[in-house]
N, C-alpha and C positions, 0 to 999 in steps of 0.2 A: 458353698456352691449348692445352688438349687439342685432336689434330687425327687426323684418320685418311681414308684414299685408299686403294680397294680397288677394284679392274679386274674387270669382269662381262663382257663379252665383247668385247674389242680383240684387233687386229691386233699383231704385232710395231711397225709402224709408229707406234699408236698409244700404245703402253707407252710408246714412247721420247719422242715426242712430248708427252705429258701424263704426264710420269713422276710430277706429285706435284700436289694441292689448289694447291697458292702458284703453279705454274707455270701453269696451267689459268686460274685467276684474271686471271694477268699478260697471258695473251695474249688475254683475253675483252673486245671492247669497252665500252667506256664507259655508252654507254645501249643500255637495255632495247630490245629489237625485238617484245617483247611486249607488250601493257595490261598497266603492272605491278595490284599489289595491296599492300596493306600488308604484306604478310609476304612475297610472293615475287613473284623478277622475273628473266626472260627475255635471259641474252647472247649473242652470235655468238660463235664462237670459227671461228678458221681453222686448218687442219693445216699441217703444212708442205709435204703431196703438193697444195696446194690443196682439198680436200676442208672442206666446211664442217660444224660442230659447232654446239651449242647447251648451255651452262651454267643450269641450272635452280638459282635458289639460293632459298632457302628461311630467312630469317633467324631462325626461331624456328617450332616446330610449337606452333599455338594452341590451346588448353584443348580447345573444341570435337573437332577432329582428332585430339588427342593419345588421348582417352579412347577415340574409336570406331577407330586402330589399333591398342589396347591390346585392345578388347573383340570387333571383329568382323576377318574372314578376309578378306583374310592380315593377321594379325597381326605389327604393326613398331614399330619405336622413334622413329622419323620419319616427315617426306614425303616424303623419297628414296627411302628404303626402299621406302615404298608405290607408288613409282612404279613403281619395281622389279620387286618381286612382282606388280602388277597388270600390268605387259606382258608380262610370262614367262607368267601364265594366259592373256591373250591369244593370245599365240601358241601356248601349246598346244591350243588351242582352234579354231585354225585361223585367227585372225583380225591383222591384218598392225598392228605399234605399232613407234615408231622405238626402233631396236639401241641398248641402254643400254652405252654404252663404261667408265664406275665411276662409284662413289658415292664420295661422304666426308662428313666431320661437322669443324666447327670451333667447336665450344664447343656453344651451344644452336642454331650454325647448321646446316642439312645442304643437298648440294648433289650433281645428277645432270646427268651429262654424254652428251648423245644425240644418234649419229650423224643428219644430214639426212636428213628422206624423202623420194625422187624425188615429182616432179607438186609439185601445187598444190594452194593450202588451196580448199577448196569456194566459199568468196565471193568470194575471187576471177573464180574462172567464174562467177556468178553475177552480175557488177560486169559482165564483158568479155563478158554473153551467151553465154556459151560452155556452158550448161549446162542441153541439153534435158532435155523430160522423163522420156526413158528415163533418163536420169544421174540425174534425180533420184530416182523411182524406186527406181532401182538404189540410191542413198544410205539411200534411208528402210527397207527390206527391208537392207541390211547391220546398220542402226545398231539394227533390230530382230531382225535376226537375234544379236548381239550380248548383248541382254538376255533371249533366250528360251534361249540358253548357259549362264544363270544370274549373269550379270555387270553391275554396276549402275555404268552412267558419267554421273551426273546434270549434269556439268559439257557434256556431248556438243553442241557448236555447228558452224554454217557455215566456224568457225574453222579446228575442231579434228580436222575431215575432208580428209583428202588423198587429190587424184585424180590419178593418173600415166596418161597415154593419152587417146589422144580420143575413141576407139570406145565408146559408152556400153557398148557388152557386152561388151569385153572390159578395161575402165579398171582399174588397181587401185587396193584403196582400203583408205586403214588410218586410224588414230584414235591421237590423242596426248591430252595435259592427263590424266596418268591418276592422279594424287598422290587425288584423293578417291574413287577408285574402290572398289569392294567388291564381295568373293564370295558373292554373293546373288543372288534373283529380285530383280529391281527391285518396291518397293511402289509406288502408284499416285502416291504425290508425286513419287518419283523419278522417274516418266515426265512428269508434269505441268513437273518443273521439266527437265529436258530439255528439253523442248517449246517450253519458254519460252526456255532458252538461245538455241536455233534461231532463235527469235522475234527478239530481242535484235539475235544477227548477222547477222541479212539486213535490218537496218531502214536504211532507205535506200535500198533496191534497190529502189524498185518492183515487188517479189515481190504478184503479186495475190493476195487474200485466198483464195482458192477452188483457188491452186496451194496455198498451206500448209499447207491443210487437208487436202487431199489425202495432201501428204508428213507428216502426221500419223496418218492412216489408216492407209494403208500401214505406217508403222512400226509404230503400235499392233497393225494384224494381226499384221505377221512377227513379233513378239515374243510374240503367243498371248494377246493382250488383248483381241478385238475384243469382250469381253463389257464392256470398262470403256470404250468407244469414246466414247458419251455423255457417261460422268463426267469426264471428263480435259478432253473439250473443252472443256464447261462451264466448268473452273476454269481455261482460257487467258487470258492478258488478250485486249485488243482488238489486230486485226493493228494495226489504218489509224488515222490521224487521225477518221477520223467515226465507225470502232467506238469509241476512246477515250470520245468526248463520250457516247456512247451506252449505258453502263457505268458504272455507281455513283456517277450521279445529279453527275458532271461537268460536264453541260451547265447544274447547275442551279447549281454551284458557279463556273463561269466566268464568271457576274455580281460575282464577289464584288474580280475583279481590281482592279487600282489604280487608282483612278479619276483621281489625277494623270497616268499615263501616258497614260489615256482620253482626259482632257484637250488634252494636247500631241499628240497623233494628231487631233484632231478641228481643233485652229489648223492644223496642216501641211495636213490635206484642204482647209479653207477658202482656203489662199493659194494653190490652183491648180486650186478647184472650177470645171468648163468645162461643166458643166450648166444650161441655161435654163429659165427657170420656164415651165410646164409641159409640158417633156419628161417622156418616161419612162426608168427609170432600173431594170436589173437588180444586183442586188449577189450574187455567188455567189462563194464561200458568204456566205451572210448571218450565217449563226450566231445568236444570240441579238436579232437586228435590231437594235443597239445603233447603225445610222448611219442608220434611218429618219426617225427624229425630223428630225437632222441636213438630211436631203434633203427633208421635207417640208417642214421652217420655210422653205427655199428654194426651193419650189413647184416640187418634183420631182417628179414618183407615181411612188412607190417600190415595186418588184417582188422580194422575195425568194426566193431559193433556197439549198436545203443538203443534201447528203446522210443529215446524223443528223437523224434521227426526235425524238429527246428535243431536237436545238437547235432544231427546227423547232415541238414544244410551246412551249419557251421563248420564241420570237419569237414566236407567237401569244398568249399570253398576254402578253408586251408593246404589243404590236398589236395585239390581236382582230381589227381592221377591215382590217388589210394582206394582199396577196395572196401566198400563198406556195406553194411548188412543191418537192417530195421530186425532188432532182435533185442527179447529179455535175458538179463544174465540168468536167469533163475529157469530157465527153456531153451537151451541155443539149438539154434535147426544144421547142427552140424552131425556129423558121425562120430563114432568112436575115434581120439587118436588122429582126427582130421589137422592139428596144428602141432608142432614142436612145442611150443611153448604157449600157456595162456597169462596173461595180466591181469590180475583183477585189482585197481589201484584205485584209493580214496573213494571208495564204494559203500565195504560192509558194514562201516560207522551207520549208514545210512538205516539200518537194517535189524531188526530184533536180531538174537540171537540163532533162532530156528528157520529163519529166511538165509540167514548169514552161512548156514552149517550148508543152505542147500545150494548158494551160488556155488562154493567150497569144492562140494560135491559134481554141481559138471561140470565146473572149469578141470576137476582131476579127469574128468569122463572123455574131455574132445584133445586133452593133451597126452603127446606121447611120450615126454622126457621130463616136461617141469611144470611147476606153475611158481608165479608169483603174487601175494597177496601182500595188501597194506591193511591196517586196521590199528582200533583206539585199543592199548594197552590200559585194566581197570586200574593198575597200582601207576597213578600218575597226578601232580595237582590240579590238571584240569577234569580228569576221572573223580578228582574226591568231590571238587567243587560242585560236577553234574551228578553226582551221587545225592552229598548231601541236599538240594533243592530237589528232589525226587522225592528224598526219604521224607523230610522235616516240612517240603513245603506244598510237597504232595502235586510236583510239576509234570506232564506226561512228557515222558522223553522225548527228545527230537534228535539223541546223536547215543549209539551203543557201547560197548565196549564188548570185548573178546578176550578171553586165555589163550597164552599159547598152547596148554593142554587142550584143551577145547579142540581150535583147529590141529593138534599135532594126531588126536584124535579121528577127528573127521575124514583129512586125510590117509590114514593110517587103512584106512576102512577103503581106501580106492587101491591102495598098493606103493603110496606115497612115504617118503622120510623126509623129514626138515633136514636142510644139511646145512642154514644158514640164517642169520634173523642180525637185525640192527636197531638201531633208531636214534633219532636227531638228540633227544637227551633225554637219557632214558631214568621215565623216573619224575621227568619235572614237564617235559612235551607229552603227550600223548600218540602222538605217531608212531609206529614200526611196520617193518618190512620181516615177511620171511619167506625162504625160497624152499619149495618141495619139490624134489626128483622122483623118481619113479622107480623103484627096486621091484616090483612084481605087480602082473595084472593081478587084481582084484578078485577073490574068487565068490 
């Protein structure tokens, strides 16, 4: 098989080091350190000064790609190539991409070898708090600084930005992922889908909706767009969980779920329901009131609450007659001890950990006898399976898990004891229930 290894800007050190494709290969770990993708996936490589490396391999350039490096600038024969060319404009350009060490080609495959950039990827500080808002900022004004150069990175994420320093004003900061880059104004999908990358790699982080948008602004001015400011956002998805529902008519389609699992959620709530006929009973969120019924046939008067507007229609029109309230579980505009009992059901999955601790905390705040919480148990197979694709494949979460220490914890801290927990199969499902009472105000 045709093979070819050609050095773009190395060291003596590393000529001798990676003298050829096959050796480069050999010393390249095992698995990806990157989200692979079907066609190309991400290795460590280590020098022998210690100095760490990255193998970009590339198992075939797909029809799509192949045509627009044939047709648009820089024009290449591959994805390596184009990585190539697109860091070299980079940096003429004034803007900082990791030092390409050579390319090569192994039949339909091709593959780039690129020295480490000092600092850290952007989510990471964003994970560790470590990433005010002048940093950010400063991110959205580069990454638009960037496409007002004439350079189009639609692949551009949380990822794919590295900050070196802590000083937000004096931090460097450069950009990798550049194989689908092109020498053009970016069109307005190209920002939109940017945007969304962005989206994408900070889910999880309880990034509030109103910082995003911000660092979407910002990037759209510094890139000379603030005339398409409107349009772009418009075509964003939804940041949060309640924007979701809120957007293309999802709240109305989240009835449509499987009603057997409905089911079997409804027998687990029944074998540990600690609600007395008639108490009052909050459920936040409620979502489409699918547990009123539930709580009514057992002489509850049932109070909803939900942040989306469109699940809050839906539960009204399941309800007509039920009381309902535009409200975040994480803020409820209630008082102390205003309900008997609060519900917080198929929620905190939704939810990092420190979001999760804080629902926790006023649902204990507005109840005066119990709460009941659902959540992902971690020792579970579907916990292991989102585990390892976090760990190995470096996926951002979209679903959490919790200890019962954790919450037994949390509540503990309102004046709460667990006096009860279940779940559908414990161990192999991930769902459980547990129920806290109230043995002392909180002091």
């Amino acid at each position: 098989m045709r093979e070819s290894w050609r050095f773009i800007d190395a060291d003596d050190a590393e000529r001798a080091a990676f003298s050829d494709l096959a050796r480069v290969r050999a010393l390249a770990g095992r698995e990806p350190v990157a989200e692979p993708n079907r066609l190309r996936a991400v290795f460590a490589v280590r020098g022998q000064d210690g100095r760490r490396y990255f193998l970009k391999a590339f198992t075939r350039t797909q029809l799509g790609n192949l045509v627009r490096n044939r047709l648009t600038r820089p024009r290449c024969r591959d994805d390596a190539a184009r990585e190539v060319a697109v860091a070299r404009k980079l940096a003429a350009r004034g803007f900082a991409a990791p030092r390409v060490v050579a390319v090569g080609t192994r039949g339909p495959a091709s593959f780039c070898l690129l020295a480490e950039l000092p600092g850290e990827e952007l989510r990471a500080r964003l994970a560790a708090g470590r990433c005010p808002d002048a940093l950010a900022e400063r991110v959205a004004r580069h990454c638009g600084a960037i496409a007002a150069a004439g350079l189009t990175l639609p692949d551009l994420s949380a990822l794919h930005v590295f900050v070196d320093g802590e000083d937000p004003s004096g931090a460097r900061l450069a950009v990798l992922d550049l194989h689908r880059g092109a020498l053009r104004r970016p069109r307005t999908r190209d920002l939109v889908r940017m945007l969304r990358s962005f989206a994408r790699s900070v889910k999880g982080l309880a990034v509030p909706r109103t910082r995003a948008l911000r660092f979407a602004v910002r990037l759209l001015r510094a890139a000379g767009r603030a005339a398409e400011l409107r349009g772009v956002i418009e075509r964003l998805p939804p940041f949060d969980t309640h924007g979701r529902y809120d957007a293309g008519r999802r709240a109305a389609r989240y009835g449509t779920r499987s009603a057997a699992r409905h089911v079997r959620e409804l027998e687990l709530l029944a074998r540990l329901w600690p609600a007395r006929p008639g108490e009052t009973l909050l459920d936040a969120p409620c979502g489409r009131a699918r547990l009123a019924a539930f709580a009514r046939a057992r002489g509850v008067a049932w109070h909803g609450a939900d942040r989306s507007r469109e699940m809050l229609h839906a539960a009204r029109d399941a309800e007509p007659r039920a009381a309902l309230t535009l409200a975040d579980a994480i803020a409820l505009p209630f008082g102390e001890g205003s309900f008997d009992g609060v519900l917080v059901f198929r929620f905190l999955h939704h939810l990092p950990p420190r979001l999760a601790e804080s629902v926790c905390t006023e649902a204990a705040r507005v109840a005066r006898r119990f709460v009941v919480v659902s959540f992902f148990h971690p020792c579970s197979a579907h916990g292991l399976q989102r585990a390892i694709a976090q760990r190995v494949l470096r996926r951002a979460p979209t679903r959490f898990s919790i200890r019962l220490r954790t919450l037994d914890r949390c509540f503990a801290a309102a004046g709460f004891a667990r006096t009860a927990q279940a779940a559908q199969a414990p161990y192999l499902r991930e769902l459980w229930l547990a129920v806290y009472e109230r043995v002392s105000r909180a002091t």
